[in-house]
C-alpha positions in Angstrom: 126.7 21.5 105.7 127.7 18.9 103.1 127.6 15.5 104.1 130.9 14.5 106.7 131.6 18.3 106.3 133.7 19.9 109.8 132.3 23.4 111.4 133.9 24.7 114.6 131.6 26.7 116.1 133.1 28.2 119.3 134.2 26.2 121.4 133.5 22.9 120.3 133.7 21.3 116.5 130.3 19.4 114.6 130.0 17.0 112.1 127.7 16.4 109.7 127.7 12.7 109.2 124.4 12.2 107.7 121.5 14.3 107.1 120.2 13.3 110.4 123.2 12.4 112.7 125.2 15.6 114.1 128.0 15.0 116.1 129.5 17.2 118.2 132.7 17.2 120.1 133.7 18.1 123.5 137.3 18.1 123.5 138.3 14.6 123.6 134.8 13.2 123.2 131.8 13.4 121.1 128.4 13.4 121.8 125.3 13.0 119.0 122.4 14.9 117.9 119.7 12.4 116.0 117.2 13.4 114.1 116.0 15.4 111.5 116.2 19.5 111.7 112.8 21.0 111.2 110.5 18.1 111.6 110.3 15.0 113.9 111.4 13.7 117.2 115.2 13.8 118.1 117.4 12.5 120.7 120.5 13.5 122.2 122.9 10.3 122.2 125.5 11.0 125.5 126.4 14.1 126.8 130.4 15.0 126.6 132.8 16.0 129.0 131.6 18.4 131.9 131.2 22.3 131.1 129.5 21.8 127.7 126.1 22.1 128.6 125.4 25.9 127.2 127.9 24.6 123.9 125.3 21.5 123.3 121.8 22.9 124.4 122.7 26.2 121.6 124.1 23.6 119.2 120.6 21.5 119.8 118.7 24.9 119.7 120.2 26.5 116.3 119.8 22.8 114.7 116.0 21.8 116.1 114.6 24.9 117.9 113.5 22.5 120.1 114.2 19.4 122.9 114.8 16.0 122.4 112.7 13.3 123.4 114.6 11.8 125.6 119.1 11.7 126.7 120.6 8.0 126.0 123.7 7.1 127.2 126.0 4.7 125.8 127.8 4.2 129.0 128.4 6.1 132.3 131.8 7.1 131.9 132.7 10.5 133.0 133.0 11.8 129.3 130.1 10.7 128.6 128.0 12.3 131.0 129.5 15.1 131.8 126.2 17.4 131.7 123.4 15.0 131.5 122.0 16.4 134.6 122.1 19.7 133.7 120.8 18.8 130.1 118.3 16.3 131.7 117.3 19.4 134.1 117.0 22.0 131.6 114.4 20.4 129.0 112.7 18.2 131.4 113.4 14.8 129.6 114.4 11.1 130.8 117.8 9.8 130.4 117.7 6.4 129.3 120.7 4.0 130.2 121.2 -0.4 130.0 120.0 -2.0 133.2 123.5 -3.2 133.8 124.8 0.4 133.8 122.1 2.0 136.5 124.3 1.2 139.2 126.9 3.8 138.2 124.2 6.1 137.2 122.2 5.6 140.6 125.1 5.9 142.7 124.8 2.5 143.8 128.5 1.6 142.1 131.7 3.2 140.8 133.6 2.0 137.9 137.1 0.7 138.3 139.5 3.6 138.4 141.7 4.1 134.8 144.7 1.5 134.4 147.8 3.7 133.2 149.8 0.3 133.5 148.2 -0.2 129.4 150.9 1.9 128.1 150.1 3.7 124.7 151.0 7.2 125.5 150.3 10.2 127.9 146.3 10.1 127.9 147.0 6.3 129.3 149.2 7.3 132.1 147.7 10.2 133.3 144.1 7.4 133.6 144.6 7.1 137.4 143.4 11.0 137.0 140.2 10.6 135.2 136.8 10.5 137.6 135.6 6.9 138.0 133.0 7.7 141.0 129.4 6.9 139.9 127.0 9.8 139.5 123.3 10.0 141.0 120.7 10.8 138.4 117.4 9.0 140.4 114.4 8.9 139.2 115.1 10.9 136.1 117.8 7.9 134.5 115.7 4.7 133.5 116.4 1.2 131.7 116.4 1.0 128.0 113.2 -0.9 126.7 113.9 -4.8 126.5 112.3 -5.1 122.8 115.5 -3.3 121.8 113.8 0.1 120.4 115.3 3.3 121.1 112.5 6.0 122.4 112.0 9.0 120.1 114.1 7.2 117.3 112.0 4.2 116.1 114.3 3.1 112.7 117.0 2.4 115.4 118.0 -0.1 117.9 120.0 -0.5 120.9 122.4 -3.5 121.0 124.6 -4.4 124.2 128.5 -3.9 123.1 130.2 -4.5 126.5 133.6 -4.8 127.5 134.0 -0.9 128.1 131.5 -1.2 130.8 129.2 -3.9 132.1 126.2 -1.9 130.5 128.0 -0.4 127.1 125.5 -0.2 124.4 125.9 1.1 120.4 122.6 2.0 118.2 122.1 0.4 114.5 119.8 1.3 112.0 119.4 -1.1 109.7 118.3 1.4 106.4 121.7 3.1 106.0 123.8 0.7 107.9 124.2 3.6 110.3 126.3 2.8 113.7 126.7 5.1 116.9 129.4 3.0 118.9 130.2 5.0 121.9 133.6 3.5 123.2 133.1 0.1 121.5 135.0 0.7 118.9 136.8 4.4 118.1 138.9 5.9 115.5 141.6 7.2 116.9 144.6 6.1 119.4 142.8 7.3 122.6 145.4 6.3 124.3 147.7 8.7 122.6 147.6 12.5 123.3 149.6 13.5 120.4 146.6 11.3 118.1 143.4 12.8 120.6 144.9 16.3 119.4 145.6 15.5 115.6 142.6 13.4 115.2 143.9 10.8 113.7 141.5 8.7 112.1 142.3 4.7 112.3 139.8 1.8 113.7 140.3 1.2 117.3 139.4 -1.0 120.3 138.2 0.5 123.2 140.1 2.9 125.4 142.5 0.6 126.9 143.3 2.3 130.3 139.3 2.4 131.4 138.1 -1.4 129.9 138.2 -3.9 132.5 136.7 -6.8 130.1 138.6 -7.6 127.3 136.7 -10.7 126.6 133.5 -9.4 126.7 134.9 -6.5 124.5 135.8 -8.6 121.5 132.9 -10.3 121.8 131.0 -7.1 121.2 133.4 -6.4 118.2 132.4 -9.7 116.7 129.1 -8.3 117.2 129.0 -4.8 115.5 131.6 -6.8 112.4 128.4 -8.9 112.2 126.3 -5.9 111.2 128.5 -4.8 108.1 127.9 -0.9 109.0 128.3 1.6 106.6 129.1 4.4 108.3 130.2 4.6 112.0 130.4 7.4 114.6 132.4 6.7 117.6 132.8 8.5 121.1 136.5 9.1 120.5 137.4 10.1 117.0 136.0 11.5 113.9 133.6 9.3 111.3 134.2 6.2 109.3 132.4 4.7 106.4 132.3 2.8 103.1 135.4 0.3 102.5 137.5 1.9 105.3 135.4 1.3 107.9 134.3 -2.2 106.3 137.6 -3.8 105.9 138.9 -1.9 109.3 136.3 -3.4 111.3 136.3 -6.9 109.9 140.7 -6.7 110.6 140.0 -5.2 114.1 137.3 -8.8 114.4 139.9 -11.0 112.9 142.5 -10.1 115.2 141.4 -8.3 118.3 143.8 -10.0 120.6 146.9 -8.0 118.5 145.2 -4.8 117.7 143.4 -3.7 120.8 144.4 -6.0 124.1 147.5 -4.2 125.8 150.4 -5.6 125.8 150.1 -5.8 129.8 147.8 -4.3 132.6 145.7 -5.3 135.3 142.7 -6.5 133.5 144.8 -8.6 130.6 144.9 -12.3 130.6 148.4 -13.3 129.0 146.4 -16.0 127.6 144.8 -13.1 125.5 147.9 -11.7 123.8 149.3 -14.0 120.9 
């Protein structure tokens, strides 16, 4: 596959974003293989929506013939973890979360339920639906290390994006500019069913109906605009890079308060909106 190249391969669709960043989606979310095919160490970057374990572990297989090092998770969102136990389970590998997102991935905490006052389109009203319970992964989920490293991937780092959730991190390498976001920034209206279904690639905040912080969540913005990325790959959408993603992030910086705060819901300061 050519660079940013699309292959659907049953039932889920891959793409090749860089020689050594797969990403492969599971209906409305996308997960990452990272790492190079045929030699090396690679690392499975969240796990998708539930009943996509046998789509990723034959995806991982054909690609690496062999297990990752170790699951990290971006978050603890439903869709994002939909088969990490059974992934976890199946190649014998630790699953590697923020501190501040062990509580939901302990069973110690649930997140707050989905907000469908946000407004934005079906996906947003139908968030009272979506799972918010925390899971119970034990001994097998542990902290990130503090240095910032990423196990089994040492040209990357971990950096705390929240906002999304209180633990929310994105990786950065710094040789290629390379970003993996998770929910801190996506490229398409998640909000919107009609743009989850036509993939519609534009810069967005994060999911609206399922971030409780909006402060925090520019903040983290500011943070990733700081980077100058050249290429991003984001939990909701397809890939961005080069002069589009550039200019798109620094505007979504500039003027978060417009762009990604709702207009109204329960976790929106009016203070916030211009």
């Amino acid at each position: 596959m050519n660079e940013h190249s699309m292959l659907k391969t049953g039932a889920v669709e891959t793409e090749e974003v860089t020689g050594d960043i797969l990403s492969l989606r599971t209906m409305i979310v996308n997960v990452q293989l990272v790492g190079t095919p045929g030699s090396g160490d690679w690392v499975l970057v969240d796990t998708g929506i539930a009943n996509f374990t046998d789509s990723i572990a034959e995806t991982a297989e054909q690609r690496f013939g062999r297990p990752p090092v170790c699951i990290v998770l971006t978050h603890g969102h439903f869709d994002h973890v939909g088969n990490v136990r059974e992934l976890s389970d199946r190649w014998n590998v630790p699953v590697y979360a923020h501190p501040l997102e062990l509580p939901y991935l302990t069973g110690q905490a649930d997140y707050p339920a989905g907000d469908p006052s946000v407004g934005g389109g079906l996906m947003a009203r139908v968030a009272p639906m979506y799972p918010h319970k925390g899971i119970d992964l034990g001994l097998r989920v542990q902290p990130l290390p503090e240095d910032g490293t990423v196990p089994g991937l040492p040209e990357w780092r971990w950096i705390p994006t929240p906002g999304h959730s209180p633990g929310h991190v994105s990786l950065f390498r710094v040789r290629d500019g390379a970003l993996i976001a998770g929910d801190a920034i996506i490229t398409v209206k998640q909000e919107s069913a009609l743009a989850v279904i036509g993939q519609e690639k534009e810069l967005h905040g994060p999911p609206m109906y399922f971030t409780p912080d909006w402060d925090a969540a520019r903040e983290s913005v500011l943070r990733l605009a700081a980077l100058s990325p050249h290429i991003a790959v984001t939990g909701h959408g397809v890939s961005m890079s080069g002069d589009e993603l550039i200019d798109s992030l620094q505007r979504l910086a500039r003027d978060f308060n417009r762009l990604a705060v709702p207009e109204q819901g329960r976790y929106v300061d009016p203070e916030d909106k211009p």
